[in-house]
N, CA, C and O of each residue as an XYZ file, in Angstrom:
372
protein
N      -4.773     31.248      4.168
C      -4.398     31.532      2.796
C      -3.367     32.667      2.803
O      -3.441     33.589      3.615
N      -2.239     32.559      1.718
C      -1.167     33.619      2.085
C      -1.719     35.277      1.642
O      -2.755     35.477      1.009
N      -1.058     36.051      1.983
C      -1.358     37.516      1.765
C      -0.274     37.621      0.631
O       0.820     37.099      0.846
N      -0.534     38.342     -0.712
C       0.429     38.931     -1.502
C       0.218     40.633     -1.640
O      -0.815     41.281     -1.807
N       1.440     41.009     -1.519
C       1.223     42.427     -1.390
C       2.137     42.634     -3.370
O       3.316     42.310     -3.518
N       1.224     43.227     -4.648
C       1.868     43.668     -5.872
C       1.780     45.341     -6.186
O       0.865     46.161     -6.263
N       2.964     45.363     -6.294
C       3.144     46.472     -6.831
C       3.349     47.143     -7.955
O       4.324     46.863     -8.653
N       2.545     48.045     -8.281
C       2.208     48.124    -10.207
C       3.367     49.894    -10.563
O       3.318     50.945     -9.922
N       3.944     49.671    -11.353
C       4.906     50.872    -11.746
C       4.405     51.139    -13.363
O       4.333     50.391    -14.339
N       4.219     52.013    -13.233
C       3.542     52.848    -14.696
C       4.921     52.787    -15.270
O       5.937     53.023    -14.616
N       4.885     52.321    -17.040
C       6.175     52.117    -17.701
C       5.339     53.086    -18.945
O       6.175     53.112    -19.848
N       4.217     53.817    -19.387
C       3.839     54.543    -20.440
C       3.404     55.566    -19.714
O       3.125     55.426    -18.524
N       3.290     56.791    -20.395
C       3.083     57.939    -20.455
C       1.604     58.179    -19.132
O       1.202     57.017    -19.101
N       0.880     58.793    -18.350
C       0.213     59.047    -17.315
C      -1.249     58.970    -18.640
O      -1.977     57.978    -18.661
N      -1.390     59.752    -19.296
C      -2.694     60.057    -20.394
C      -2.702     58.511    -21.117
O      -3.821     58.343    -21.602
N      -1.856     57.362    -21.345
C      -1.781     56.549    -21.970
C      -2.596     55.393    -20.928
O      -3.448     54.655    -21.423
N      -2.223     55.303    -19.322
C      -2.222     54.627    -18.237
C      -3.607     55.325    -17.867
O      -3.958     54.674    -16.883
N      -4.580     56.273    -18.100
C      -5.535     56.680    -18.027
C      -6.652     55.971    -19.055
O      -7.734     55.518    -18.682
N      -6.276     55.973    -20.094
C      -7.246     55.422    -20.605
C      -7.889     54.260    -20.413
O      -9.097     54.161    -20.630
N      -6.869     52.883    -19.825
C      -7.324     51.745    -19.141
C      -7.743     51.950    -17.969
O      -8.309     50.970    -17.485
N      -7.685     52.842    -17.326
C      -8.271     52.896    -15.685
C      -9.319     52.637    -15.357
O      -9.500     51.901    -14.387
N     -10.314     53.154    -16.050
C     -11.666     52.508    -15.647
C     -12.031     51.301    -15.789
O     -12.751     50.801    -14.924
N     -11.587     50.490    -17.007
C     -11.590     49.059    -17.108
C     -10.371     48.205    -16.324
O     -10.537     46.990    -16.217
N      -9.248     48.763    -15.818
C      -8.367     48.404    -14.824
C      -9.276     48.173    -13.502
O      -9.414     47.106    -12.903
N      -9.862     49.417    -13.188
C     -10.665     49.488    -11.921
C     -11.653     48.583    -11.664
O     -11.727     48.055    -10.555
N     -12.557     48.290    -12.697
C     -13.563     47.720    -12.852
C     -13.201     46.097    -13.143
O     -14.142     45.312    -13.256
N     -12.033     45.693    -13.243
C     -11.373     44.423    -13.287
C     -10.886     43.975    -11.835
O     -10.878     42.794    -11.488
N     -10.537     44.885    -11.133
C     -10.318     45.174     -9.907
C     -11.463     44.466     -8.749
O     -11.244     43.713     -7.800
N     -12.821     45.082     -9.296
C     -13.745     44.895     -8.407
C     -14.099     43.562     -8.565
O     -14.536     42.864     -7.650
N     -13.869     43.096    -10.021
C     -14.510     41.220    -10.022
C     -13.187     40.205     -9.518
O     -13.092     39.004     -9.773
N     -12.247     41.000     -8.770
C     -11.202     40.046     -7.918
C     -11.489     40.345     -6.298
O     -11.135     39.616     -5.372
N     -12.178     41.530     -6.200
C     -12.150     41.646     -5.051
C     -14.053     40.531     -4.505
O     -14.488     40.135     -3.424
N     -14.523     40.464     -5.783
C     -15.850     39.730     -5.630
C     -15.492     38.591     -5.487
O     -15.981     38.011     -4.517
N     -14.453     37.760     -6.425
C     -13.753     36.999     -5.706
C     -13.231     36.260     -4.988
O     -12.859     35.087     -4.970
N     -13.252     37.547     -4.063
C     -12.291     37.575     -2.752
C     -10.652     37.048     -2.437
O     -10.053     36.377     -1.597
N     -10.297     38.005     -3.996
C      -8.918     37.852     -3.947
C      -8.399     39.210     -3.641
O      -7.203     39.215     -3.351
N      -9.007     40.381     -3.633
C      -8.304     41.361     -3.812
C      -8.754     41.853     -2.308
O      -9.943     41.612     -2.100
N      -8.276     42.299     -1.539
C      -8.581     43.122     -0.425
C      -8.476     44.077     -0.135
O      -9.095     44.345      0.895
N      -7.523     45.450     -0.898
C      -7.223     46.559     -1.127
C      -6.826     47.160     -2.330
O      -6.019     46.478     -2.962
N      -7.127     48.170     -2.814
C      -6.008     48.814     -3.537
C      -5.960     50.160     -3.821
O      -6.410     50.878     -2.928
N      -5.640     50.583     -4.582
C      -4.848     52.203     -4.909
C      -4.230     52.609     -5.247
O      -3.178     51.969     -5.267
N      -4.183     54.067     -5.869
C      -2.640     54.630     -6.374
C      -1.886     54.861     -5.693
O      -2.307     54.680     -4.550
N      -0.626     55.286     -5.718
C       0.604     55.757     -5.375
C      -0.095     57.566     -5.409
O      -1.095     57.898     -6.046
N       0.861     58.600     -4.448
C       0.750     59.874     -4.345
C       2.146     60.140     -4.450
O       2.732     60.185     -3.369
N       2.851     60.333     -5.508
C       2.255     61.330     -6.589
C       1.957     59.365     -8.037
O       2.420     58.225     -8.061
N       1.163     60.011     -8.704
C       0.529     58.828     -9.486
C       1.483     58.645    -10.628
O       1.624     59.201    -11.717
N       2.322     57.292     -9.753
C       3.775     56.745    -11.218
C       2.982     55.314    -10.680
O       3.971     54.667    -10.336
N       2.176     54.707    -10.487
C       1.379     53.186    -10.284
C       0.667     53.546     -8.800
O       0.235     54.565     -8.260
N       0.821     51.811     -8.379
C      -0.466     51.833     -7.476
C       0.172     50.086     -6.824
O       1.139     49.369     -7.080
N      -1.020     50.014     -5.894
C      -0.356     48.704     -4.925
C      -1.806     47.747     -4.523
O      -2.628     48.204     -3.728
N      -1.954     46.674     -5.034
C      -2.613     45.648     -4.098
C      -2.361     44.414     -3.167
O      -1.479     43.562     -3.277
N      -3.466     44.536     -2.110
C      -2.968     43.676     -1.448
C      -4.074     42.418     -1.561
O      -5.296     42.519     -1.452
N      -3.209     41.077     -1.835
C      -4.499     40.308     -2.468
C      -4.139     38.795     -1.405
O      -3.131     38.522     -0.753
N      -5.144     38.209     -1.552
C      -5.231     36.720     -1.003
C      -5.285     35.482     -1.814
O      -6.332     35.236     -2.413
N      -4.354     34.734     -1.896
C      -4.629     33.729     -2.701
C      -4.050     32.554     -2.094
O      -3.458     32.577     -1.015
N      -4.294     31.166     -3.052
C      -4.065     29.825     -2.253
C      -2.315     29.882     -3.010
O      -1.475     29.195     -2.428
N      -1.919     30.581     -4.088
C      -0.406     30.786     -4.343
C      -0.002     32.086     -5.280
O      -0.777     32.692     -6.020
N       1.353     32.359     -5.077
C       1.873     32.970     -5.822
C       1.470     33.141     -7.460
O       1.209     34.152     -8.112
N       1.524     31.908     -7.786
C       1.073     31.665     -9.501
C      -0.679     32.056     -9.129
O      -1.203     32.509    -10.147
N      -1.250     32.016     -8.440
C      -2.981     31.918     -8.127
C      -2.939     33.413     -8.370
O      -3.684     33.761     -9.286
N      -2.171     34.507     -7.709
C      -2.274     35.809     -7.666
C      -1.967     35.889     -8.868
O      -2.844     36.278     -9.639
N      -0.722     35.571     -9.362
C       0.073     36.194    -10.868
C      -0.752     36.508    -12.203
O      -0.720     37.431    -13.017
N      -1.721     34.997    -12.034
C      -2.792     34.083    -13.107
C      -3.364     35.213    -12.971
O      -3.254     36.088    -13.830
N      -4.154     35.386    -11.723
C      -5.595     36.085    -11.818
C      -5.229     37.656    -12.471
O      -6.148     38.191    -13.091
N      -4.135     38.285    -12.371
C      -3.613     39.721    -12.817
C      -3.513     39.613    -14.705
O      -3.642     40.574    -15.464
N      -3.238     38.096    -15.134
C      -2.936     38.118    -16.388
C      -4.538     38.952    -17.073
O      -4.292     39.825    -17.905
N      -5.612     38.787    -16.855
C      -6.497     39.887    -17.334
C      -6.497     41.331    -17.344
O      -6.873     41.917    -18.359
N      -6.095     42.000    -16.271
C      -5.977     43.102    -15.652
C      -5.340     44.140    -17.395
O      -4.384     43.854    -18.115
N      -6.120     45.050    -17.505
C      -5.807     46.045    -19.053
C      -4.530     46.267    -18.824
O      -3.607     45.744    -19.449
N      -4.396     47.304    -17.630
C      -3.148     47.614    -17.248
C      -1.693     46.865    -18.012
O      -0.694     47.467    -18.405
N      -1.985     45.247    -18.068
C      -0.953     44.250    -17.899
C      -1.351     44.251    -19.443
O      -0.471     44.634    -20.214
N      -2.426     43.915    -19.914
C      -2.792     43.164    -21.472
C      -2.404     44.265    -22.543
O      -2.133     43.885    -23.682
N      -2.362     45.665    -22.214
C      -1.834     46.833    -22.750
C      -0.496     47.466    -22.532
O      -0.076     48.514    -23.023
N       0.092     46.650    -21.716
C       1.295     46.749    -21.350
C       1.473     48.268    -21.031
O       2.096     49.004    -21.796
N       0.823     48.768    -19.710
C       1.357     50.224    -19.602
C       1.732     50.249    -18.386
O       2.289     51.259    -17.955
N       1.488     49.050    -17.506
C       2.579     48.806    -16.606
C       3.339     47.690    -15.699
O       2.975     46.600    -16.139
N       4.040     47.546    -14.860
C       5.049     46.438    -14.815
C       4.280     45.804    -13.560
O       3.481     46.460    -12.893
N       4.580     44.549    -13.320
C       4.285     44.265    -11.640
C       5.097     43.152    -10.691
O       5.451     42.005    -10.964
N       5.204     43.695     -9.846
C       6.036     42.918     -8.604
C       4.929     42.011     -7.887
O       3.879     42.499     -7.470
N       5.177     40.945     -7.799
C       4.270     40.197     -6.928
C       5.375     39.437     -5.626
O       6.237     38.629     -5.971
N       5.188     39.834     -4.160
C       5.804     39.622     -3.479
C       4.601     38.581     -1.894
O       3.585     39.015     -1.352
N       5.160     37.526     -1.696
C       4.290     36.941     -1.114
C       4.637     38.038      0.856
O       5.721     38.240      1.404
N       3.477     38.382      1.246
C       3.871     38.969      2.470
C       3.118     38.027      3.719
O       2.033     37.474      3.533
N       4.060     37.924      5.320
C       3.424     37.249      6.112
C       3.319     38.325      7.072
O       4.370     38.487      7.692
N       2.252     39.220      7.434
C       1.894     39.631      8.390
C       2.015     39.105      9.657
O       1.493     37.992      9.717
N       2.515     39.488     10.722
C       2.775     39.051     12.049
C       1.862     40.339     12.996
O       1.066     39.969     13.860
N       2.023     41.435     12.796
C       1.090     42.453     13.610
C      -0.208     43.080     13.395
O      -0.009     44.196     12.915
N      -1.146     42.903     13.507
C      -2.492     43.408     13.037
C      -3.067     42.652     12.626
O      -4.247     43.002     12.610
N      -2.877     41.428     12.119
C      -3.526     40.482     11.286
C      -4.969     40.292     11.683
O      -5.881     40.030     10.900
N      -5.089     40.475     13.183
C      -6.824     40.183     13.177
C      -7.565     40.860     12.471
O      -8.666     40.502     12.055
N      -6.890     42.172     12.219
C      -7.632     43.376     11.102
C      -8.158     42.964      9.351
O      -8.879     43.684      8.659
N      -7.677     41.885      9.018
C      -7.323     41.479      7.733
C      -8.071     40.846      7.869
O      -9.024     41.336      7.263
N      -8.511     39.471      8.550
C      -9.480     38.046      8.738
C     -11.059     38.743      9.301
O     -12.010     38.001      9.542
């Protein structure tokens, strides 16, 4: 199944992008139950954050994010980029 690596860029204010976080987070965990989501996190210093997810496609990842507060509150943007790991991969499976 392919690896997508998305990247989330805060487009509202940090106190605005706070208030969805816990229900961002907690949306988070029923993809990673899933077993679409395999990582994630903020950015240092905190302007977004990055997951790395598994799906059978591009649109499979995109779909499953259309819930995500973050996105439904529009406070921030996202890149969805399909990635093929070649080094480490046994680490991932």
């Amino acid at each position: 199944m392919p690896y997508f690596i998305v990247t989330i860029d805060y487009i509202k204010p940090i106190d605005e992008v706070e208030l969805h976080t816990p229900a961002h987070r907690e949306f988070l965990a029923g993809l990673q139950q899933r077993g679409l989501l395999l990582a994630s996190g903020p950015f240092v210093p905190r302007t977004g954050g990055m997951l790395l997810m598994q799906a059978e496609s591009l649109e499979q990842a995109d779909a499953a994010l259309d819930h995500d507060p973050f996105r439904q509150h529009e406070v921030a943007r996202y890149q969805l980029r399909e990635w093929a790991p070649k080094l480490g991969l046994e680490r991932l499976q």
